[in-house]
C-alpha positions as CSV (number, residue, x, y, z in Angstrom):
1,X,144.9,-43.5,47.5
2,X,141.9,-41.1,46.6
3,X,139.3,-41.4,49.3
4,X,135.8,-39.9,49.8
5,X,134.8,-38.2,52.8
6,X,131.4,-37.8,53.6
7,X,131.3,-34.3,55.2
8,X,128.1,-33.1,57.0
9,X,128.7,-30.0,58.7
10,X,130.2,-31.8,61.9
11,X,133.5,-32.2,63.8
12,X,133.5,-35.8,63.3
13,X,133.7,-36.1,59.9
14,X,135.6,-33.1,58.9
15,X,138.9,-34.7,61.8
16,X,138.2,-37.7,59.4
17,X,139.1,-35.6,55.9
18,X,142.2,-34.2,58.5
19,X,143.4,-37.5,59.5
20,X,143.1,-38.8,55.9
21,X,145.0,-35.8,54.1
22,X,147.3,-36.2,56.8
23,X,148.3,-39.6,56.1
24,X,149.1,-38.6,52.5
25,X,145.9,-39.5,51.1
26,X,144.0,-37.7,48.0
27,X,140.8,-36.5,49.7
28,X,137.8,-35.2,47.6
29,X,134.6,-34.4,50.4
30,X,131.2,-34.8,49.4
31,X,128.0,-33.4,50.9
32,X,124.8,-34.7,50.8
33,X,121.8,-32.2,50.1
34,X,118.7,-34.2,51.6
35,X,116.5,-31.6,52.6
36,X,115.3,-27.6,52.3
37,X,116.9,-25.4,54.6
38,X,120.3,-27.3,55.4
39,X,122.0,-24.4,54.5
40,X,123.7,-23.5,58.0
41,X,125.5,-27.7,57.7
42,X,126.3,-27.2,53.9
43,X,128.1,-24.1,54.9
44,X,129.9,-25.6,57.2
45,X,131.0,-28.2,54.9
46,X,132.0,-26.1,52.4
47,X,134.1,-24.2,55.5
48,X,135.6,-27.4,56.5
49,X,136.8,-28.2,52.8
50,X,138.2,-24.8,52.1
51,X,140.3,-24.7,55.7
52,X,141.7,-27.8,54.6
53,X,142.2,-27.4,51.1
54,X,140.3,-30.2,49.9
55,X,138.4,-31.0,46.5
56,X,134.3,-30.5,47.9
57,X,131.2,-31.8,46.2
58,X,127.8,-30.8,47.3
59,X,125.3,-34.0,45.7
60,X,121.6,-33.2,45.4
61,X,120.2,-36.7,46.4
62,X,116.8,-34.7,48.0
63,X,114.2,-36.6,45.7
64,X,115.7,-40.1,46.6
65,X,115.6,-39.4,50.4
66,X,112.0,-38.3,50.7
67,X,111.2,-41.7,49.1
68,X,113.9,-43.7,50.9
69,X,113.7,-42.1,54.2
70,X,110.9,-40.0,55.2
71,X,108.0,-41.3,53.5
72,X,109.1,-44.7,55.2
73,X,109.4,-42.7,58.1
74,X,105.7,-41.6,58.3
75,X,104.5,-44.8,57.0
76,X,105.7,-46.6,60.2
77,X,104.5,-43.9,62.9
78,X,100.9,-44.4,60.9
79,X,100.6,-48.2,61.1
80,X,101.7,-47.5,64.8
81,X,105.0,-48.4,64.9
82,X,108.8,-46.3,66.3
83,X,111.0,-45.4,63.3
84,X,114.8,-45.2,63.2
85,X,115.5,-43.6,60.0
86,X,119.3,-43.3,60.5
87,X,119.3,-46.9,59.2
88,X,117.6,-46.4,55.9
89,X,119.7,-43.9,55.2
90,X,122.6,-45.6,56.2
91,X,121.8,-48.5,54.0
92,X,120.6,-46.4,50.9
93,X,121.8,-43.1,51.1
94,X,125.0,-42.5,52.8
95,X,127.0,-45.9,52.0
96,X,124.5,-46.1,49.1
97,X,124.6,-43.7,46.5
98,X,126.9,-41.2,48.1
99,X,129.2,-44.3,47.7
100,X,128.3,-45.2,44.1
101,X,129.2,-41.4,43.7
102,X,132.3,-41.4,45.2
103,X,133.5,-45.1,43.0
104,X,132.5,-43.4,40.1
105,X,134.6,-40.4,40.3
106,X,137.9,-42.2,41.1
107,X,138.4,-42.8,44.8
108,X,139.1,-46.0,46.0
109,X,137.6,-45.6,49.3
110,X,134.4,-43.7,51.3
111,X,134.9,-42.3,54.6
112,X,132.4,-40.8,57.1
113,X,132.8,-39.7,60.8
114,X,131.0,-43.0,62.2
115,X,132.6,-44.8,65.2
116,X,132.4,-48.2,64.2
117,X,135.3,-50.0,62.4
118,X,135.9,-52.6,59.5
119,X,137.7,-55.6,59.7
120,X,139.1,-57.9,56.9
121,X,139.1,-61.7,58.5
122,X,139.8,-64.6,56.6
123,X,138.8,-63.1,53.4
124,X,135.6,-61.4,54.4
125,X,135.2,-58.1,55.6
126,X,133.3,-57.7,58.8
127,X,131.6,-54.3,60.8
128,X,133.2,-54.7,64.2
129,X,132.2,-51.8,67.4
130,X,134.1,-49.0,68.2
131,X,136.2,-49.0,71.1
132,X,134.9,-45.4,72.2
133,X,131.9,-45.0,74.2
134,X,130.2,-43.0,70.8
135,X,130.2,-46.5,68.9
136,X,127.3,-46.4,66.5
137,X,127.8,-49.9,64.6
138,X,124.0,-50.1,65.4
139,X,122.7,-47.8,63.0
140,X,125.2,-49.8,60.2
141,X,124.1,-53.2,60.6
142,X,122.4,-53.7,56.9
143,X,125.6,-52.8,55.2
144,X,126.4,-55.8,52.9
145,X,130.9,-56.9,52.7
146,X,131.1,-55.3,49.0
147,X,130.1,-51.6,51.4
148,X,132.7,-52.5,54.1
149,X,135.2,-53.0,51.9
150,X,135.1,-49.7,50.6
151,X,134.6,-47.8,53.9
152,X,136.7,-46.1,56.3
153,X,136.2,-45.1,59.8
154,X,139.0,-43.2,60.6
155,X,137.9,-41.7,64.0
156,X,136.5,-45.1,65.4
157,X,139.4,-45.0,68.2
158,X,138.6,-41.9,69.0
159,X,137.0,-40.4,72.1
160,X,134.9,-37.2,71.4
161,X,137.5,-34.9,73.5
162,X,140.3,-36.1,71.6
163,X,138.2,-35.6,68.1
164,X,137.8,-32.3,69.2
165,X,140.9,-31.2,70.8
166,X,142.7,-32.9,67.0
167,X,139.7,-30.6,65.1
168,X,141.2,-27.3,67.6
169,X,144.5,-28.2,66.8
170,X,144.2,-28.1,63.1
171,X,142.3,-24.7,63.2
172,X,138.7,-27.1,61.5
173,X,136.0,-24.3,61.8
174,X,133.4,-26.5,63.5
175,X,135.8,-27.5,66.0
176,X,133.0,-26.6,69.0
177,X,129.9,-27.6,67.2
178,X,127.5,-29.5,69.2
179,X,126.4,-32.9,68.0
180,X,123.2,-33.3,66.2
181,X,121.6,-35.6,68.6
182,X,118.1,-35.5,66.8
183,X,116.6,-36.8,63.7
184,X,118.3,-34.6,60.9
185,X,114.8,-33.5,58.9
186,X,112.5,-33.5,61.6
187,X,113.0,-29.5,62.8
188,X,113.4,-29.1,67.2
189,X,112.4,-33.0,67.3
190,X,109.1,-32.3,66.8
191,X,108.3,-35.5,64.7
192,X,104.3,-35.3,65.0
193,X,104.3,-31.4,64.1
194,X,107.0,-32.5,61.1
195,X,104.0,-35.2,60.3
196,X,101.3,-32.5,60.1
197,X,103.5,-30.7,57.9
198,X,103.2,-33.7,55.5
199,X,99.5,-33.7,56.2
200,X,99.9,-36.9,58.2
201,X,97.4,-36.5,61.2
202,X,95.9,-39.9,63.5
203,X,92.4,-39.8,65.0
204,X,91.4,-40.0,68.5
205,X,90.6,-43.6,70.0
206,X,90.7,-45.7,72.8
207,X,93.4,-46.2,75.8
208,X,92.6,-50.0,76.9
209,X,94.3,-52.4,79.4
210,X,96.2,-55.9,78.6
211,X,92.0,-56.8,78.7
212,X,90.5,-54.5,76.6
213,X,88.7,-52.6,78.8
214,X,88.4,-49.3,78.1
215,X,90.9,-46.9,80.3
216,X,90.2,-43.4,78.7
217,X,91.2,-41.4,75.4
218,X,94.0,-41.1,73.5
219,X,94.5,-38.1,70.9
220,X,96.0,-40.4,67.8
221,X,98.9,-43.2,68.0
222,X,101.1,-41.3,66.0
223,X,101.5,-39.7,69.5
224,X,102.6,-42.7,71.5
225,X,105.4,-45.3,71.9
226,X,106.3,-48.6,73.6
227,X,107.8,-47.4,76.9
228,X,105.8,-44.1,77.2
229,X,105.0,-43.0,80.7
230,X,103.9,-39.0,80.4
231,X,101.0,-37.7,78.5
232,X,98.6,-40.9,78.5
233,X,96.8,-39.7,81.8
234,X,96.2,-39.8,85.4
235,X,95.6,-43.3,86.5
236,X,96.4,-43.4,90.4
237,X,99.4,-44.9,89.9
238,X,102.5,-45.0,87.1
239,X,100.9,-46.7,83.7
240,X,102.7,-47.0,80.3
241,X,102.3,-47.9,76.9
242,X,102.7,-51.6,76.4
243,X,100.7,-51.8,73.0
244,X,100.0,-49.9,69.7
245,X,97.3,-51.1,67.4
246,X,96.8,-49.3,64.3
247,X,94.3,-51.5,62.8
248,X,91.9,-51.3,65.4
249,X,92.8,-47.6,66.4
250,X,94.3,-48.3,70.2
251,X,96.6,-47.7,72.2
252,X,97.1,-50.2,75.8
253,X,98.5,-49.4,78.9
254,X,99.8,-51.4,81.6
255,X,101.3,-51.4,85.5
256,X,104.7,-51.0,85.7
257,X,106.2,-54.6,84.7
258,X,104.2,-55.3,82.2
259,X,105.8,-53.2,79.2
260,X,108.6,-56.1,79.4
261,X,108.9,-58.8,77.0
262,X,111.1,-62.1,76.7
263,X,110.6,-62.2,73.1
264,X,110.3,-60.8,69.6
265,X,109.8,-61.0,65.6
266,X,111.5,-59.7,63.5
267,X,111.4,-58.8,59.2
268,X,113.7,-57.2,56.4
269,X,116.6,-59.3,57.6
270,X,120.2,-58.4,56.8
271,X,123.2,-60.2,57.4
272,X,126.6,-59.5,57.1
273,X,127.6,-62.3,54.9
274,X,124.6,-65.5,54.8
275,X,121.5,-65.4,56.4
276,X,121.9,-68.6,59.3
277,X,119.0,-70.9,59.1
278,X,119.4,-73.1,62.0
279,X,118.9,-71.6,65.2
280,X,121.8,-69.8,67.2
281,X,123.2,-68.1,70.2
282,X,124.4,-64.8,70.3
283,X,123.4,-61.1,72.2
284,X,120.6,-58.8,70.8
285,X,120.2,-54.8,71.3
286,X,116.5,-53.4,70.5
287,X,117.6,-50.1,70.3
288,X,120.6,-47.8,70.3
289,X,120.9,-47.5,74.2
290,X,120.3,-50.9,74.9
291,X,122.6,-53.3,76.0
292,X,123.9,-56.3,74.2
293,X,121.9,-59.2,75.9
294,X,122.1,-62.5,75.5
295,X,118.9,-64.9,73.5
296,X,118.1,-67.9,71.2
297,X,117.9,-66.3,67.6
298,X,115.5,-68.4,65.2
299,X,115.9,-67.7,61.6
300,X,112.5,-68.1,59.6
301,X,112.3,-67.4,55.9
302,X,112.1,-63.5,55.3
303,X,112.8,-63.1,59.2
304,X,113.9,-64.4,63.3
305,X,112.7,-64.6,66.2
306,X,114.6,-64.1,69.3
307,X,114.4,-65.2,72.9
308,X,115.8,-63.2,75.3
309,X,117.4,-65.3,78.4
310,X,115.7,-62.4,80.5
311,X,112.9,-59.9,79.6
312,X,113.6,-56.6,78.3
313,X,112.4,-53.3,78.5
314,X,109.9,-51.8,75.9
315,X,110.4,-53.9,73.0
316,X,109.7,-51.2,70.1
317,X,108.2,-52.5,67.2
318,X,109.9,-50.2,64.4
319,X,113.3,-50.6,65.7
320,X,115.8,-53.0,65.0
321,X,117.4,-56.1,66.8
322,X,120.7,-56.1,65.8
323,X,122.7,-59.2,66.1
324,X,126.0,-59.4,67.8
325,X,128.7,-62.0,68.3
326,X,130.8,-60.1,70.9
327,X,132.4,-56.8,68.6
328,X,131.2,-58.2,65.5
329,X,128.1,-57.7,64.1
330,X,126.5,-60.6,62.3
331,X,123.2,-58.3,61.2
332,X,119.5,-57.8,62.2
333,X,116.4,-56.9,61.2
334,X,113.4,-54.6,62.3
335,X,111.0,-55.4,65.2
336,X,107.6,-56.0,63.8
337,X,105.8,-57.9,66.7
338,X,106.9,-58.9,70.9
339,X,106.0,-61.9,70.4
């Protein structure tokens, strides 16, 4: 079998190409270029393919990732909501057109160093967790069956010691190469100064309580999210963001309890498989680091809302609520209201 491997520069993809090659498989690795100056992870792709004597493709696909991905990206933080752009390009770019890439030039399958896994049950194929502690079927939630049945995940198993012990074993030249644990194109995490680059600025307005009275200043929303503690100001005791308005320019703040929630909306649904529409049970994570808990999900046309059997912690508009039936995940969609 000829198989795709999406190498980035890291250790988690390039034990994938190993593993693959090992098993007897033809392995071609492809490389997305995405942004300017990713020439320190394109060299290390091309280092990975050459130590292990694979075919490697570099694809230019910087054009459809500004208007996929980071224009999105900014478009959110102005109209005040939290961004995760690892799902857009998830969705569009990765298992996208890097996999429309790899279909058209003969291999029968795409692999990438996720941790998350694929399952074929009764006919349909289904994006199941990883058993290690790295799983990240979060960010993969609006892949549709005909993407999961070309992917492979080969080091979903895998701790990160034992990906990295197999990577020293096999002499892979990023071997020690610390996980990138920001947002790729935003340089030192900086996403406000990244926005200024784009010439994306937010005026100054007003800080105001679950009331609308007025609490002080803030310096421009594109500075704040749900769950924010530090750099909103001195109020005599602990105060965080609960509230993000663009259209009226504000930003509210709250005593500690109040930035939890027992409900949410939610738009740009994806299922894996078709979209329920009669109400349902199953367990809901707002954001990566969350925890699966367990709510009511409502489907609406174009959307759901869920109820959470207890309240949760800085509901993010901007994030997604990804839907899961144990290990399996049935889809999601992003936060738009927690209400």
């Amino acid at each position: 079998m000829k198989i795709a491997v999406g190498l980035s520069g890291g250790v988690d993809s390039a034990v994938a190409a190993y593993l693959l090659r090992e098993q007897g498989h033809e392995v071609m690795g492809i490389t997305l270029l995405l942004k300017p100056g990713e020439s320190a992870d394109i060299s290390d792709a091309i280092a990975v393919a050459k130590s292990l004597g694979i075919e490697h493709k570099i694809l230019d696909r910087r054009d459809l990732f500004r208007e996929k991905v980071i224009n999105p990206f900014a478009d959110e933080y102005v109209n005040g909501r939290t961004p995760n752009p690892c799902i857009e390009c998830n969705q569009t770019i990765k298992f996208g057109t890097m996999l429309d890439y790899a279909l058209e030039n003969g291999c029968d399958k795409l692999a990438t160093g996720h941790y998350a896994a694929c399952e074929l049950v009764d006919g349909r194929y289904l994006l199941k967790k990883s058993d290690s502690p790295k799983d990240q079927s979060y960010f993969l939630y609006r892949l549709n069956e005909f993407q999961l049945s070309k992917i492979i995940f080969p080091v979903t198993v895998r701790d990160k010691e034992d990906t990295r012990l197999t990577a020293h074993q096999a002499g892979i030249p990023v071997a020690d190469k610390k996980d990138s644990l920001e947002i790729c194109f935003v340089p030192d995490d900086d996403y406000v100064g990244y926005l200024a680059s784009m010439g994306i600025t937010s005026p100054a307005g007003n800080i105001i309580d679950k009331d609308g009275t007025v609490m002080g200043k803030h310096s421009g929303i594109i500075n704040y999210t749900i769950g924010q503690r530090k750099g909103i100001g001195a109020y005599g005791r602990p105060m965080f963001v609960t509230g993000i308005n663009a259209s009226d320019n504000t930003v509210t703040i709250g005593d500690n309890g109040e930035q939890y929630r027992s409900s949410l909306t939610a738009d740009r649904v994806s299922f894996i498989g078709e979209i329920p529409e009669e109400p349902f049970r199953a367990e809901v994570k707002i954001r990566f680091r969350a925890k699966q808990m367990p709510a009511l999900i409502t489907p609406f046309e174009g959307g759901f809302t869920v109820e959470f059997d207890e309240p949760q912690r800085s509901v993010t508009p901007g994030q997604s609520a990804v839907i899961y039936d144990g290990n399996t995940v049935l889809g999601g969609g992003r936060i738009i209201s927690d209400k």
